[in-house]
Structures are given as C-alpha cells and as structure tokens.
N, C-alpha and C positions, 0 to 999 in steps of 0.2 A: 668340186671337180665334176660335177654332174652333167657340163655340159660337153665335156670329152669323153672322143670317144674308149672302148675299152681297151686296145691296147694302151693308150696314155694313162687310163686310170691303173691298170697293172705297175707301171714306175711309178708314178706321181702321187696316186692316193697316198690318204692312212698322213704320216708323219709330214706336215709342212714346217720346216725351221726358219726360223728368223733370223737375224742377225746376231753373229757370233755364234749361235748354234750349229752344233754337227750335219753336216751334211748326210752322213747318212742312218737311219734309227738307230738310236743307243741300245745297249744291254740293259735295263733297270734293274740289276742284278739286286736288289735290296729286301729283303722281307716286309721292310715297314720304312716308314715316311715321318719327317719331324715337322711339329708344329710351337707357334711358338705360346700357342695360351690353351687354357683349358677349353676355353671357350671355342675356338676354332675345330679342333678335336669334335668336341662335342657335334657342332651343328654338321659335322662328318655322318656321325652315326644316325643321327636323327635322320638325313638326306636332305636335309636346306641345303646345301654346299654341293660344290662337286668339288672332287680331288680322294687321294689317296692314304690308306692308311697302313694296310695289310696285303700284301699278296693274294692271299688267299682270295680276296675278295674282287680286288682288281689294279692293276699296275699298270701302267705308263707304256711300256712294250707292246704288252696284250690289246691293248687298246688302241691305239695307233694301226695294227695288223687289223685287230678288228672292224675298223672304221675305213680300212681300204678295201675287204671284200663286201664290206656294206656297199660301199659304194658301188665295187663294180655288178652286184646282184640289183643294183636300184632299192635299196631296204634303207628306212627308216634308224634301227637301232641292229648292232650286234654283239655277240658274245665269244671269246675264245674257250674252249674246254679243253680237258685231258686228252680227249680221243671222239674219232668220230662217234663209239658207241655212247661217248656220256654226251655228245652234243644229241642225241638222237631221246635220251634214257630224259634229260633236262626238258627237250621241249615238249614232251608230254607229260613227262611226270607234273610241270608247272601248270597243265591244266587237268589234270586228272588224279583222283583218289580213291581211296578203297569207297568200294559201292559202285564206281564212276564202269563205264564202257567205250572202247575205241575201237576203231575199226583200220584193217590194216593189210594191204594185199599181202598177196600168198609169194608173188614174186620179189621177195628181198635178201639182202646179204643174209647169208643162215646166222649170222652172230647176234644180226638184230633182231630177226625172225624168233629167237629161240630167248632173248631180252625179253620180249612184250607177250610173248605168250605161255612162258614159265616163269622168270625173276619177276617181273611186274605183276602177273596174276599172282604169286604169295602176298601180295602188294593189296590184294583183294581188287583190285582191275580188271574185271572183263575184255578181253579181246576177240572181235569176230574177226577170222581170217577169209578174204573173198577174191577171188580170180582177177585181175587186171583189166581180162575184156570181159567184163561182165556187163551185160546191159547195163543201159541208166535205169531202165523202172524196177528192175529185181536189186540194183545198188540200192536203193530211195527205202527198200521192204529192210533194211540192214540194219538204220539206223534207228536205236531208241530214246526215249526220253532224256535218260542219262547218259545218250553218247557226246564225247566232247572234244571227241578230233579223231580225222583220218590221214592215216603214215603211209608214205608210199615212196620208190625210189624214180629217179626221172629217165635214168637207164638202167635195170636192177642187174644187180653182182650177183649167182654170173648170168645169169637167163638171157640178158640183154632185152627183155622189154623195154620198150619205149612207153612210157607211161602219157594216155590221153590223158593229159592235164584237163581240158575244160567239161568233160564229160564229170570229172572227181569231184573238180570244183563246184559246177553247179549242184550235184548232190549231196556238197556235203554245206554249200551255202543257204540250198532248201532247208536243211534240217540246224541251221543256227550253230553250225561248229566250222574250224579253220580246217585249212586242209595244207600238212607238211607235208615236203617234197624233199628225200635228200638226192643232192644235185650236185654226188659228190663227182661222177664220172664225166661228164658234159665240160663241168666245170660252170661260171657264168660267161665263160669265151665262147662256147656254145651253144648255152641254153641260159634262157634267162624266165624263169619258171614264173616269176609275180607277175610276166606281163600274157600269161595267161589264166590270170586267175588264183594262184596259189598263193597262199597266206606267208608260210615261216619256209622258209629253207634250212636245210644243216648239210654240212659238211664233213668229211672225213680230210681233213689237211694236210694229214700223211699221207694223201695219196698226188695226186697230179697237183695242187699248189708246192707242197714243202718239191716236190717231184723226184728227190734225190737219197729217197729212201734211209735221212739221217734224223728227222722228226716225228714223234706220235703227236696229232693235235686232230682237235674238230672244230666247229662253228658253227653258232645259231644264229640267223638272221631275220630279224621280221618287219614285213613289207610295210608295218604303218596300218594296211587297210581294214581290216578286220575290228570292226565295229563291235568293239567287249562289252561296252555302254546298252548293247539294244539286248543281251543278254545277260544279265545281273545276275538273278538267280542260277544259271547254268555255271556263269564264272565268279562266282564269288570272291574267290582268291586276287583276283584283279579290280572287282567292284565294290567291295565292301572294306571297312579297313583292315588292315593287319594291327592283329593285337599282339603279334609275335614281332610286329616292326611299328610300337610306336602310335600304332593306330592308322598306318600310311593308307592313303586308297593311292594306288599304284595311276590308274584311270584320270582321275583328278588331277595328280599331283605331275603326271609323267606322259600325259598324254600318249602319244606316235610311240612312246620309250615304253610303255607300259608294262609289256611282255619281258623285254629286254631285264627292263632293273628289277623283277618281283625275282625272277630269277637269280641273277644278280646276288640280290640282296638276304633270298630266303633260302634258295637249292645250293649256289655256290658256300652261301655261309655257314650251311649244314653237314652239306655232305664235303666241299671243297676240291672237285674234281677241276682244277685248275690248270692251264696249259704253263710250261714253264718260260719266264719272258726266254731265255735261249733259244728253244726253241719255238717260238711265236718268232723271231731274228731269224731263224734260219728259213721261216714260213714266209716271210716278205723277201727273201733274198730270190727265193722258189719264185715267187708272185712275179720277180719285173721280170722273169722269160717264160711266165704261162703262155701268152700268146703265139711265141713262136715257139714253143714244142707241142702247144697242143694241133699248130697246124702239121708238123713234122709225124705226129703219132698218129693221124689220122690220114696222111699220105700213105706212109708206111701200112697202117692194117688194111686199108684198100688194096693194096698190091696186094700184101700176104693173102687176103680173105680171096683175090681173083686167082690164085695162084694152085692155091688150096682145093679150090672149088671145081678146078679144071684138073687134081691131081689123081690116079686111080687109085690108091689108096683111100683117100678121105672118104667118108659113109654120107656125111654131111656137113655146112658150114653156115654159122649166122652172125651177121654186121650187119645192123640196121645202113652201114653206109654204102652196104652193097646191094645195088641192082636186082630185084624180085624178089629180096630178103621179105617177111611177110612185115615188118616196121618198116620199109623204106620208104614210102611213101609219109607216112604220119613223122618218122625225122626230119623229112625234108621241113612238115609243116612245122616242128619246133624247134629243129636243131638245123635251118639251111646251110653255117658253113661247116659244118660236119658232127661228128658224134661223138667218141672216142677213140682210145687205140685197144683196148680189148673187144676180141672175138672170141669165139666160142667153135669148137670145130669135134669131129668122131672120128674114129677111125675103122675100118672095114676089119672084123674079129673083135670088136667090143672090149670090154673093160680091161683083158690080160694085153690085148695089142697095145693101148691106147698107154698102161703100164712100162712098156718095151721100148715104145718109141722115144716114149719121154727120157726113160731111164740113158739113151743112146744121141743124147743130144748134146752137144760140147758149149757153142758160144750162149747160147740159150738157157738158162738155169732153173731150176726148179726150187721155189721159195714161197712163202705163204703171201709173201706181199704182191700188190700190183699197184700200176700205175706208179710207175716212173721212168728214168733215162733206159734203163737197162732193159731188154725182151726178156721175158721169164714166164714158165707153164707154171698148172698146178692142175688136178686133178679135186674138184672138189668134194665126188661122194666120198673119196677117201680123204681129205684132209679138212678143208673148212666147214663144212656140212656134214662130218661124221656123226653128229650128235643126232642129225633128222631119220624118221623112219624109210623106208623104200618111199612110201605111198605121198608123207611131207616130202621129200626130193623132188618129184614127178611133179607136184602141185607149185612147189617154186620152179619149176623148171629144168629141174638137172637131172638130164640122162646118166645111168651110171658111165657110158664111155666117154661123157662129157670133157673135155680138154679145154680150160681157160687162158688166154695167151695173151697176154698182156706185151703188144708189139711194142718194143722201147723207139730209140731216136739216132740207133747204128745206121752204117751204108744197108736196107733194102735187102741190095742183093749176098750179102754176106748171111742175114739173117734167112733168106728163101736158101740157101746152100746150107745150111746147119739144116735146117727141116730135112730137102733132099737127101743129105747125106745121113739122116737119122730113119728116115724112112727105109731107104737100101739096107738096113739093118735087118727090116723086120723080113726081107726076103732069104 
C-alpha cells in the first residue's frame, strides 16, 4: 500500500483478504495455533518459517494492526505491545544493558521520564537527561562510548515541545546510535518522523489511534535505515548470534526486520508484554477514522487555544498550531497539516485557581487519559508527574499551574461555553 496516500493507508493497510475471507479483521482470539507435524512446529522456533504458534509471541490480529501503522509511518518492520510504556521500555531496552548509556530529553511524558531514569537504571543503564533545545555541539559533548540510543518525544506530554528531529538525528548519527522518536501525539497523519531522519518510532495506541479511550496498546516501528552492520561491536545483540535463540544473527538472517524480530523473539518472549488481539481490533477500528478526527482535533484546539489566548483570565497558552507560539514555526517545518488537539494553558492566581476552574467544569471532564473523542483536563504537577521533584517538573516543562487540555471532536462552541462558564466561577 505504499503507494497511497495516508488517508487510504488508514482503511486499507494491515489486513488484505482474499477470496472467501472476511472482510473485515478477525478476532484471533486463540492462545496457540495447530500444526500438523513436528517438524513444521519446530522450524517455527528455530525462525526458518514464518507463522504462528503462541500469543505471547505474536498472533495474526496483532500483526495485521501492526503492519498497517508500519505502513502508514513508512517503516520497514513493526511491533504491537501492551502499552505505550512497554513500546517505549522494549525499544531500548533491545539495544541497551547494564554498563550500556542513553541519552534522553528532559521534555517527556513523566511516566517515561521516570521508566529510563529510575526502573531502567536498577537495570544498571545510565541515562543522561538534556534540554530539547540544546545546541548541537554541546548535544555531540553527551554522548559516550557506550551510548546506544537517544529517546525523545516528537510533540512531548505535556510541555508540547516540538522536537527538532534533524538536529537529534545528526548527533546522535555522528556518534553510531539510532535515534527513537515517540510520535505518539502527531500521529503519522501529522508527522512522519523517519522522513526526517529518525530511526525507530513508538507509539502509545491508546491514545489518538485506538481514539476511543476503550484500548491500552503501544507500537514499535523501525524505519529499515539504520545500518546495525557498520556497528557490530556496539550492537551486538543484533550482530552477533544469539545463543539464547539458536545461534540467530538477527542482521543476517532478517535483514530491514532485524530490530523488529530480536525483539520479537527475545524481549516479548521474556518478558511478554503483549497487546491483546481484542484490543489490537479495536486499534484498527480507531485507525480507519484517524485522519478525520485528527483534522477535527486540530480545528477544535486552534479555536480553543485563540479563544483562550484572547481571555482575561488566562496567564498564558501554548499550541505549537498557534500563531507566535515559540514551536510554530518549526511545526509548520515537520507537522504542515497540523499538530495535535492537546494544549497547554495557566490560569491568573496559579496553582489553587487553576484547581477551581477545573473542579467547575461540566461537559469537559477531568481523567488521567488524553487524546481521544472526548475534551478532558488534567492537571499534571498534581496527577501524572507527581512522582517528579519541583526542579524535574520545570526541566520537562511543567509549571505548577500548568492545565493540560486535551480538545476532543464535540461542537467547538459548546466546549469554548463549558470554559466560559467555568471561568465565571472563579469570579
């Protein structure tokens, strides 16, 4: 499907049927798959074959979903996981281990932020954490011997940096390691982060694909490009065989898939943070109206963020898709037909106000989720990023009056009257 464009790959990718089959993706509700010899089994495990034998490992559902956001990211190979954090926790952890070092902006969702530089460092993982606009030549002073990949988000939760892809990329291609990008908020209707440079993608699925706040899921994707071959010793897990699979050299045997199946076959089989095919079903259901709600969500927060911006209450407001935002210009260069539907906004009296307002809101609800149909706040020094100190909040970006607003895909003006009339509150 590579040669359509991405609204058609949103319907069409992933699952193509033949004659007599279902039209539309099945449920592979199964744990396990029959074969009829021992032999066939076998050359399963070994990885001479392709097909299925375990859930755990990979299923017919999963795969078909997986192979349509591959598609619409432009990537090589993909993977479905439990959740955006184990898609996040998988693509590094597959190329990094105790002794190893990564580098990682300071601007990410606090859940991962607080993954790669507490859970992973018992891990024996070094994490350097560095500013987003950080020059390139003091980026390039970051990286050590043993560093073996840098993690960034492409619009970060909630800060809303727009992450300069090609400045990342070249320095993290100077020093022989990939650079992931999760590109969960843009989407690939928005951003298509490998044709700037960026190696692996991940996903959080529950958020704007599944869109309907009824799936936990994530996704690893990787672009093919990243030459594992010209670094052997750095990645050995990929260049050398596995002695834990067989003797496989992933490189060799899997080429453009390399990334994809080592994972696959070593991190899913270990740890088995697997997405469930139901919900991978309800993720392709999500997928064939990504493109028109992601343009609907991104209408909508433009009005809110102009609406906002002009209100005398509000302290401050930022959407890279608004006009003088200090990203708007850099989105236009990676995200031209818009950004997402989450802003970011304060309220004049700080953190108790900002409390009050929320508290006094009716159509608009306050829930830990974002990014889907629904408009809903949250407040993150107090809820998702409780765990960071004052001084971490500030360095990813969160003011304590900070207000994250996640604009759903209601009538506009119904949801600018719930603000109003929340606001009147606080007078």
């Amino acid at each position: 499907m590579s040669d359509y464009r991405i609204e058609t790959k949103c319907i069409q990718s992933g699952w193509q049927p033949t004659k007599g089959e279902a039209r539309i993706l099945p449920i592979y509700q199964s744990t396990t798959f029959k074969y009829d010899t021992s032999e066939q089994m076998g050359d399963l495990f070994d990885l001479k074959a392709s097909g299925y034998f375990y859930t755990r490992l990979q299923n017919p559902t999963n795969d078909y979903v997986a192979a349509k956001i591959c598609d619409m990211e432009g990537g090589a190979a993909a993977m479905l996981t439990s959740s955006g954090q184990a898609a996040n926790f998988y693509a590094v952890f597959n190329l990094a281990e105790a002794g190893d070092h990564i580098i990682i902006s300071s601007a990410l969702y606090g859940g991962t932020f607080n993954l790669l530089t507490t859970t992973v460092a018992k891990m024996g993982i070094e994490t350097t954490v560095v500013d987003p606009e950080i020059p390139l030549e003091d980026l390039r002073k970051e990286f050590k011997p043993n560093t073996k990949c840098v993690l960034a988000e492409s619009i970060s939760n909630p800060s809303l940096v727009v992450l300069d892809f090609e400045k990342f990329a070249k320095a993290a291609h100077e020093a022989g390691v990939p650079l992931i990008v999760d590109n969960t908020f843009p989407t690939p209707v928005n951003c298509r982060p490998f044709e700037f440079g960026v190696d692996i993608v991940t996903h959080s699925t529950t958020k704007y694909m599944d869109g309907h706040a009824v799936s936990v899921g994530g996704c690893i994707v990787d672009s093919g490009n990243f030459d594992w071959t010209k670094y052997p010793d750095k990645f050995p897990g990929l260049c050398y065989p596995d002695e834990s699979y067989h003797g496989t050299n992933y490189t060799e045997q899997f080429g453009k898939a390399a990334f994809i199946v080592k994972a696959t076959a070593t991190l899913m089989r270990d740890l088995g943070s697997i997405q469930s095919p139901q919900n991978a079903f309800y993720v392709n259901l999500g997928l064939e109206t990504l493109h028109l709600r992601m343009q609907r969500h991104c209408e909508n927060a433009l009005k809110v963020a102009k609406w906002l911006k002009a209100n005398e209450n509000v302290a401050w407001v930022n959407y890279p898709g608004l006009e003088g935002d200090v990203y708007y210009e850099r989105a236009k260069k990676y995200m031209p037909n818009g950004t997402c539907g989450v802003l970011t906004f304060g309220i004049k009296g700080g953190r108790e106000a900002s409390i009050k307002f929320m508290d006094a809101l009716k159509l608009i609800a306050i829930v830990t989720h974002v990014a889907d149909t629904r408009s809903c706040v949250l407040h993150p020094a107090s809820h998702t990023h409780r765990q960071m100190t004052d001084e971490q909040l500030l360095e990813a970006g969160v003011k304590p009056d900070l207000i994250r607003f996640s604009v759903g895909i209601e009538n506009v003006d119904d949801i600018i009257a719930d603000l109003e009339q929340a606001f009147n509150c606080l007078k």
